[in-house]
C-alpha positions in Angstrom: 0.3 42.6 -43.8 -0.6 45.4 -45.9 -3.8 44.9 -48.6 -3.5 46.5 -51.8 -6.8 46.8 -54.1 -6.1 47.1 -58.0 -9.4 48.4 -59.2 -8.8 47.7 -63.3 -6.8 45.2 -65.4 -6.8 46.9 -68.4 -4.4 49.5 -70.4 -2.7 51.0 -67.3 -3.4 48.7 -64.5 -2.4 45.4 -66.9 1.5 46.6 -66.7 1.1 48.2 -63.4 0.5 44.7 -61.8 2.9 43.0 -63.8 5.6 46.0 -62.5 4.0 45.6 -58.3 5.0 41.8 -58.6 8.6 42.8 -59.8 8.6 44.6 -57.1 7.4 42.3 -54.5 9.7 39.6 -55.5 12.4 42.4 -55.6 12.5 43.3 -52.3 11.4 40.2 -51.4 7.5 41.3 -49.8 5.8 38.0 -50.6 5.0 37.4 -47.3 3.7 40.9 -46.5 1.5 42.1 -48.9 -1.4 40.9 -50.2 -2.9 42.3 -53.8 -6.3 41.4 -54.7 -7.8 42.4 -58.7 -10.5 43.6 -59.4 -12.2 43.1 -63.2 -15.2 42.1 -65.0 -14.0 43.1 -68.8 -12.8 40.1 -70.8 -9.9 40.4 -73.1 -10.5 41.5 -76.9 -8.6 41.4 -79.4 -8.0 45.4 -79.5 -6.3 44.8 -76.0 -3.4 42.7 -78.1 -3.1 45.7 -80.7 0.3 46.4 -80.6 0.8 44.6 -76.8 -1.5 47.6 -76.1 -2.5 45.8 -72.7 -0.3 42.6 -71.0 -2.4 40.3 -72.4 -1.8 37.2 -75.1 -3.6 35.5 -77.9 -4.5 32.7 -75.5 -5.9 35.5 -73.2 -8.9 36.2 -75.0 -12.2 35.7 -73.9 -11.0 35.4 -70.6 -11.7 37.4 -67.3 -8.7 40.3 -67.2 -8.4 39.9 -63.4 -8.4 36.0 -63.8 -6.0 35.8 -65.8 -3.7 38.4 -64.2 -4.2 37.0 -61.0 -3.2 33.8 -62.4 0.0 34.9 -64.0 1.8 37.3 -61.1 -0.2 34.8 -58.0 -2.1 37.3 -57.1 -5.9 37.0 -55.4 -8.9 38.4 -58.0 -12.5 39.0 -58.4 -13.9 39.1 -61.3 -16.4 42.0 -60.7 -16.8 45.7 -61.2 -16.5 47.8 -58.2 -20.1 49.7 -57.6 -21.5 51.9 -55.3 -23.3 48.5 -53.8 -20.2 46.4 -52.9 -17.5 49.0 -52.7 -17.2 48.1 -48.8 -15.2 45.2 -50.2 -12.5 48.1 -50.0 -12.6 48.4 -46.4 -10.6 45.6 -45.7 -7.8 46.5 -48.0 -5.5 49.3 -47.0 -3.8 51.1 -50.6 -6.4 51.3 -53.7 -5.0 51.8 -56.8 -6.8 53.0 -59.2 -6.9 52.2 -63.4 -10.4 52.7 -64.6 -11.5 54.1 -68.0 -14.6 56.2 -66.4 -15.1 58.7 -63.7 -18.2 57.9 -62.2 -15.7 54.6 -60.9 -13.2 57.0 -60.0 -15.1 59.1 -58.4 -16.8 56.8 -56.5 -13.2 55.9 -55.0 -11.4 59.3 -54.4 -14.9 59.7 -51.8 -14.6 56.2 -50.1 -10.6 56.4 -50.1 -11.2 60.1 -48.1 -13.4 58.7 -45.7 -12.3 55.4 -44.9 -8.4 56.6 -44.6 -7.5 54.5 -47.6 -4.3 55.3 -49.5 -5.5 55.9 -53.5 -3.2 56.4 -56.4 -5.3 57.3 -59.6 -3.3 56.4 -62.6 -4.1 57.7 -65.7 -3.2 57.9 -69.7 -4.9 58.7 -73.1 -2.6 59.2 -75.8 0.2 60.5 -75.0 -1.2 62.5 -72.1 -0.3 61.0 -68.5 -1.3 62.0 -65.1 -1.4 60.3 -61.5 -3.3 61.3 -58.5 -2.5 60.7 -54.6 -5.5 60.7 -52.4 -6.7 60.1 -48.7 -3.9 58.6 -47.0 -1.3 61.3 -48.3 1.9 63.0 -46.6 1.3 66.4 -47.8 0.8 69.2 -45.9 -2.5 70.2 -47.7 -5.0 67.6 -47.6 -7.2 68.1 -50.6 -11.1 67.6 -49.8 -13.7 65.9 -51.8 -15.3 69.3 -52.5 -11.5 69.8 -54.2 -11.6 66.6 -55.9 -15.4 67.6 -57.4 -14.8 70.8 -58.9 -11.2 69.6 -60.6 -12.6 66.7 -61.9 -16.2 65.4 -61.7 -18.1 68.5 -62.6 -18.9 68.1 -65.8 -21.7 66.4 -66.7 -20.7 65.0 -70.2 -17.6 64.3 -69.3 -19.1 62.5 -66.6 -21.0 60.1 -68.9 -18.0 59.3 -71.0 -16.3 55.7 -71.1 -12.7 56.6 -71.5 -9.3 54.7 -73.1 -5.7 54.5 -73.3 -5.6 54.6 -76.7 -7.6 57.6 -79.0 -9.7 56.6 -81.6 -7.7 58.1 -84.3 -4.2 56.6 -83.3 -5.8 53.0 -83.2 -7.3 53.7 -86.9 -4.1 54.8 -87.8 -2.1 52.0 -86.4 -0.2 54.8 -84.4 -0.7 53.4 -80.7 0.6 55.4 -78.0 2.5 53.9 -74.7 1.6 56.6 -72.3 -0.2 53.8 -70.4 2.8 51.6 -69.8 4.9 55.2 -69.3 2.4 55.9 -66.3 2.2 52.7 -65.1 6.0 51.8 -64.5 5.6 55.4 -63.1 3.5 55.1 -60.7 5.2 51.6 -59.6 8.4 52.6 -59.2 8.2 56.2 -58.8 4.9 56.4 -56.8 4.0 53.3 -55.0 7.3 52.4 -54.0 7.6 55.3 -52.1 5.0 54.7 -50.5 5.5 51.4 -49.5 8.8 52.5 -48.0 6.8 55.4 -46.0 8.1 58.1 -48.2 6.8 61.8 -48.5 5.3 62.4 -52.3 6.7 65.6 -53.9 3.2 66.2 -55.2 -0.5 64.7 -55.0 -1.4 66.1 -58.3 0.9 65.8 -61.9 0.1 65.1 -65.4 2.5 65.8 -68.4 1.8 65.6 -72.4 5.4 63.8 -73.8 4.4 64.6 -77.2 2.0 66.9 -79.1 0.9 67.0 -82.9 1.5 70.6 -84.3 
């Protein structure tokens, strides 16, 4: 049985789980994978801002994972993966990966590389979207953590920054973006299926802006 860790149940990971059960009942995988959420951010009412995040009015207050894991039957914890109990991962063979800071993330793309784990790093802010296919990869060139370091986790500010799906200005202006659903029925469907069906990736590495202000 293969174990699949969804580290995040917010903007990005929210859709993506609802899309992984589609997909599990689609090619009828029940009985062979097992998904386990991981959480500790309640729902607000932000998350509902435009059905920003897969969440309802009855959601709020709740535990994200909870109630995610509730709705598609999937397992959950409701706890933030931390440099103390990240060997919870070791168990699970595919993380994927929807967190809104990179200390988290880069925390992962290190214990993915050297616990062989499969990680796909999802990824959205505005109408910017990216994904990112670690460890467990079939690509020729292997990228180290060295690689991983110097593209993304060596700035120091940006290192101290929360992130979101949604920019501060868009949600002022009532003018909220989808990237985050974009990238996560991309990463699904495009991505992880492929993967699941042993598949080579055409690239580790891709982000795309669909539309920029002038």
């Amino acid at each position: 049985m293969r174990k699949v860790a969804v580290i995040g149940a917010g903007g990005i990971n929210s859709w993506f789980i609802k899309h992984l059960k589609d997909v599990v009942d689609l090619f009828d995988k029940t009985e062979l994978i097992f998904v386990k959420v991981f959480d500790k951010d309640e729902v607000e009412e932000k998350n509902l801002l435009r059905e920003n995040q897969n969440f309802l009015v009855e959601d709020l207050m709740k535990q994200k994972a909870e109630v995610l894991g509730k709705r598609y039957g999937f397992d959950y914890e409701n706890i933030f993966i931390t440099e103390e109990n990240v060997d919870l991962l070791k168990n699970f063979d595919d993380i994927i990966v929807g967190v809104d800071n990179h200390k988290t993330r880069q925390l992962l793309y290190k214990f993915a590389l050297e616990n062989s784990k499969y990680l796909l790093d999802l990824r959205a802010q505005g109408t910017q979207i990216s994904f990112v296919v670690v460890g467990r990869e079939k690509t020729e060139n292997q990228k180290t953590m060295e690689y991983y370091d110097n593209k993304y986790f060596s700035n120091p500010a940006v290192m101290e920054l929360k992130g979101s799906c949604q920019l501060t200005a868009d949600v002022e202006n009532d003018n909220i973006q989808t990237g985050n659903k974009v990238i996560a029925f991309m990463g699904t469907w495009g991505i992880y299926l492929n993967h699941l069906r042993d598949q080579t990736v055409s690239t580790s590495d891709w982000r795309f802006v669909y539309w920029k202000n002038k």
